[in-house]
Every structure is written in structure tokens, then in C-alpha cells.
C-alpha positions as CSV (number, residue, x, y, z in Angstrom):
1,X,-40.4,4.5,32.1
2,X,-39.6,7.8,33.5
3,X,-37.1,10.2,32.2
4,X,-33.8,9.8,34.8
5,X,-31.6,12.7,33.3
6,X,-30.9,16.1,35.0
7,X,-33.1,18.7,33.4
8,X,-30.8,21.5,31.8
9,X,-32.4,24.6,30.9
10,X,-33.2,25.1,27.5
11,X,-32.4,28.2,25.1
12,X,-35.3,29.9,23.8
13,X,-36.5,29.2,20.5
14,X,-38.9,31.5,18.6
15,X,-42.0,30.0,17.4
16,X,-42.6,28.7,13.9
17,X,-44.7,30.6,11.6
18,X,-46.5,28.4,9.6
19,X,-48.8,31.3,8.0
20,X,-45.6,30.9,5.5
21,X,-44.7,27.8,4.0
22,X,-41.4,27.1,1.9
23,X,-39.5,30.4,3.8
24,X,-36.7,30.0,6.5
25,X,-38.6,30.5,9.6
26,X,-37.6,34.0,11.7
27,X,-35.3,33.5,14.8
28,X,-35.6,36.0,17.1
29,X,-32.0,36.4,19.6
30,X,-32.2,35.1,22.8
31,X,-33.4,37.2,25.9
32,X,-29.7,38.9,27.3
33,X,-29.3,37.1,30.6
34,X,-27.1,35.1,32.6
35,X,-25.2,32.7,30.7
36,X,-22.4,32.8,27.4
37,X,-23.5,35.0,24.5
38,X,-22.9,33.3,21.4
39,X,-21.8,35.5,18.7
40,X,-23.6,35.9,15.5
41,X,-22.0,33.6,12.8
42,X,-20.4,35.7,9.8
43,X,-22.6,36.4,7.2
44,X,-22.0,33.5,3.9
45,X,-19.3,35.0,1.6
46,X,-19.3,34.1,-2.4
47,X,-16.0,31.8,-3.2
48,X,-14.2,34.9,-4.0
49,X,-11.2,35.1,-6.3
50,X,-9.6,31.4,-6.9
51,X,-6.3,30.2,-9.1
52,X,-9.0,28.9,-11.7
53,X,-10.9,31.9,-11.7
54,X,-7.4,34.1,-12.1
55,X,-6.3,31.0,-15.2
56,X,-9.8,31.4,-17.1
57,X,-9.2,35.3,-17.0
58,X,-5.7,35.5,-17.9
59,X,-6.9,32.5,-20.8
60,X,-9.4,34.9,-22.1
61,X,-7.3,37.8,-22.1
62,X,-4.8,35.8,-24.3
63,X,-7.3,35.0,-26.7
64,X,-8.2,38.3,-27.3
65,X,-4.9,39.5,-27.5
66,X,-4.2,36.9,-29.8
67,X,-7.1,37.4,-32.6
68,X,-6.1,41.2,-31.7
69,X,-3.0,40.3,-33.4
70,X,-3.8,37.9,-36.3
71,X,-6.2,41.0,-37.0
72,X,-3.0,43.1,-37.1
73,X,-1.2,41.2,-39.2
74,X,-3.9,40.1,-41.9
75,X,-4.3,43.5,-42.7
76,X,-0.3,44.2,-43.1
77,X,0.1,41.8,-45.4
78,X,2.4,44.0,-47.2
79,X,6.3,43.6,-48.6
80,X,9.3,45.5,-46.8
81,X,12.5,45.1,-46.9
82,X,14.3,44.7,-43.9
83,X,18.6,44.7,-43.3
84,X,20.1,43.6,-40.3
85,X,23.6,43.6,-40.6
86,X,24.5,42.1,-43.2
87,X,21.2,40.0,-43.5
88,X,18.9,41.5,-45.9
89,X,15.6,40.2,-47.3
90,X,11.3,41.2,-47.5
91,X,9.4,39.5,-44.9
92,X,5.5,41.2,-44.6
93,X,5.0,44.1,-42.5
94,X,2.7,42.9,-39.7
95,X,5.1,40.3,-39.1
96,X,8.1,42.0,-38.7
97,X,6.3,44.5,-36.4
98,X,5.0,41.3,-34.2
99,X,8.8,40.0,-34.4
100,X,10.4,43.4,-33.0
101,X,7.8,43.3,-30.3
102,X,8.3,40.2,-29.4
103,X,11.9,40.9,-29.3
104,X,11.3,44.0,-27.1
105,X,9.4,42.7,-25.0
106,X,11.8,39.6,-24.7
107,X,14.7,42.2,-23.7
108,X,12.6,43.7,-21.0
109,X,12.2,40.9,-19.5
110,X,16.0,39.6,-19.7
111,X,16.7,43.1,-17.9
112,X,14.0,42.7,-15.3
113,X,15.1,39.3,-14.8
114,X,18.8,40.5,-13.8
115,X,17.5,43.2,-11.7
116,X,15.3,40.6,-9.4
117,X,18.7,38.1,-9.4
118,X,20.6,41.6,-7.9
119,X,18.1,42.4,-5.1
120,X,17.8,38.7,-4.1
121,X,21.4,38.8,-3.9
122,X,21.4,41.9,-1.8
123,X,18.7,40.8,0.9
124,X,20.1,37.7,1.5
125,X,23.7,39.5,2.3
126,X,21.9,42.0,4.4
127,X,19.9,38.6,6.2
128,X,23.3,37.1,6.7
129,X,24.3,39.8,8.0
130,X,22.6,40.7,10.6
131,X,22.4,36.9,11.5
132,X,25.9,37.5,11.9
133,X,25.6,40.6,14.0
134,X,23.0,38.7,16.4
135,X,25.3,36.1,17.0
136,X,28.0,38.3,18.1
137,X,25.7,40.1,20.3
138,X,24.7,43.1,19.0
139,X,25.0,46.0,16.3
140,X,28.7,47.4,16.3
């Protein structure tokens, strides 16, 4: 039985070095001629930087942090007296330094929060806006 399909021309293939077992044989690029040029694929990029890549990191960090601060305050284990209004009493030093920094950090954040809830606010009456002006047909 004889082979009844068209012949197509077949790229060229380098040769096989077998001198060298157990290593990717070479390719050498086909001759420039006639005929599409394939492009060369990208090179094989490492995974990168994922979500749980960035959650092991930012877990680690905390647990540094953390023992950073049980540190802190097992070596200011020491009585002082603290008033607040008319609240008065001793709490241990390291702890009340870990509760005002809390409580700083805590008010920051209410403050930051209330700035991002303004220049939402903003952008989306600037958005409307100019949806508005569009409609009308132009900028008066």
C-alpha cells in the first residue's frame, strides 16, 4: 500500500547528538527562506509574586512583630500610674505603651478612613458631572 497524500515540505530539523545522553538535544533555527517565520517562544518565567506568597509574607512579618512586642512588654513589667479623667489606677508599663499605640494607630486610621470616603465622594461628583456635560453636548 502506497502512501496517497500530497507531500508537503518539511521544516528542517537539526540532527540528534547522541555523543550526549540525558541532555536536551541542540536545535539549530531554520534556514531564512520563503515561508512564515515563527517567533521564538518567551523564555519560562518563575511563578512570580502570588496572593499566597504576599499572605505567607505579611504572616511572617506579624509574627515577628508580635514576639517583637511580647519582648517589649515582658521586660516593662513595671507599675505606673496612669489618670485619665477622672479614671485613675497602675496598669504595667509595657502595656500601657502597647495600649496608647494601639490607640494611635487606631485614630490614624479613623482619619485616613474619612479622607478616602471625601475623595470618593469628590470623583464620583466630578464623573457625574461630566456625564452630565456629555449629554448636553459639550463643555460650557
Amino acid at each position: 500500500m502506497g502512501d496517497t497524500r500530497a507531500s508537503t515540505p518539511r521544516p528542517e530539523v537539526a540532527p540528534l547528538d547522541v555523543g550526549r545522553l540525558g541532555t536536551a538535544p541542540e536545535r539549530t533555527p531554520p534556514a531564512s527562506g520563503p515561508g512564515p517565520s515563527v517567533p521564538e517562544p518567551p523564555p519560562p518565567v518563575g511563578p512570580g509574586r502570588t496572593r499566597t506568597s504576599a499572605a505567607w509574607g505579611g504572616l511572617i512579618a506579624a509574627a515577628l512583630v508580635l514576639v517583637l512586642l511580647l519582648v517589649f512588654i515582658l521586660q516593662n513589667l513595671g507599675s505606673v500610674r496612669i489618670t485619665y479623667f477622672t479614671a485613675s489606677g497602675s496598669f504595667p508599663l509595657g502595656a500601657a505603651l502597647l495600649l496608647a499605640a494601639v490607640g494611635g494607630v487606631l485614630l490614624a486610621g479613623l482619619v485616613a478612613s474619612l479622607r478616602i470616603v471625601q475623595i470618593r465622594r469628590r470623583m464620583r461628583r466630578n464623573v457625574g458631572g461630566a456625564r452630565r456635560r456629555r449629554r448636553s453636548g459639550g463643555d460650557a
